[in-house]
N, C-alpha and C positions, 0 to 999 in steps of 0.2 A: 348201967348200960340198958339200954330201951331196945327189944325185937324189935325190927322193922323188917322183916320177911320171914315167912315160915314156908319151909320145904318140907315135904312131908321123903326125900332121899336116904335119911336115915333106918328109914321103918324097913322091917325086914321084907324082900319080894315086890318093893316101889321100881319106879323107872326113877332116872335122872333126868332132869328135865335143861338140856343144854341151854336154856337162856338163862337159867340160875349160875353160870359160869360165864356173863356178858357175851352171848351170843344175840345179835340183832339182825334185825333185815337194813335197818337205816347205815350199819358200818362198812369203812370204807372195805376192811378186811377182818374177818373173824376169825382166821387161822389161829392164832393164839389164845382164845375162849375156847373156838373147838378141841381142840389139842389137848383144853386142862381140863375140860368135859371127858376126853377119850381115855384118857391118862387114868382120871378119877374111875372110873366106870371099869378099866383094867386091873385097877389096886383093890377093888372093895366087889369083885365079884356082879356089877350093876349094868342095867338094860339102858342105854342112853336113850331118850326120847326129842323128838326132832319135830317141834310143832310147823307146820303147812308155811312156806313163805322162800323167799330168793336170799339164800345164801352169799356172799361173796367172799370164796376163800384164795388168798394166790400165793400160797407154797402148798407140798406136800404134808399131808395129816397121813399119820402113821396108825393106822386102827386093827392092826394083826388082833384078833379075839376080844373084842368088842363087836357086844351083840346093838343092834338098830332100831328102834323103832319110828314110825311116824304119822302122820294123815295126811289125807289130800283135801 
């Protein structure tokens, strides 16, 4: 088996980086990326990180204690 991505989300006090959970700007809907980005981030204690760009989400994301980060 060949790495073909390296996350550095393991290491202790990193963000997650919600496009490593197929979040794009190009999709039609990313609710379901976002969701196992939020989900992840609620199980393992982690800061979601939300790089600069137009989301399109069309159901509800449930993020009770899940912390945010992002840039503009």
């Amino acid at each position: 088996m060949a790495l073909t991505k390296v996350t550095y989300s393991m290491i202790e006090g990193t963000y997650v980086n919600a496009l490593d959970f197929g979040v794009s700007t190009s999709s039609a809907d990313n609710a379901a990326a976002f969701q196992a980005a939020i989900d992840y981030c609620l199980d393992n204690s982690k800061t979601l990180f939300l790089p600069s760009g137009d989301y399109t989400v069309l159901s509800t994301l449930y993020i009770n204690g899940t912390r945010a980060s992002g840039n503009q």
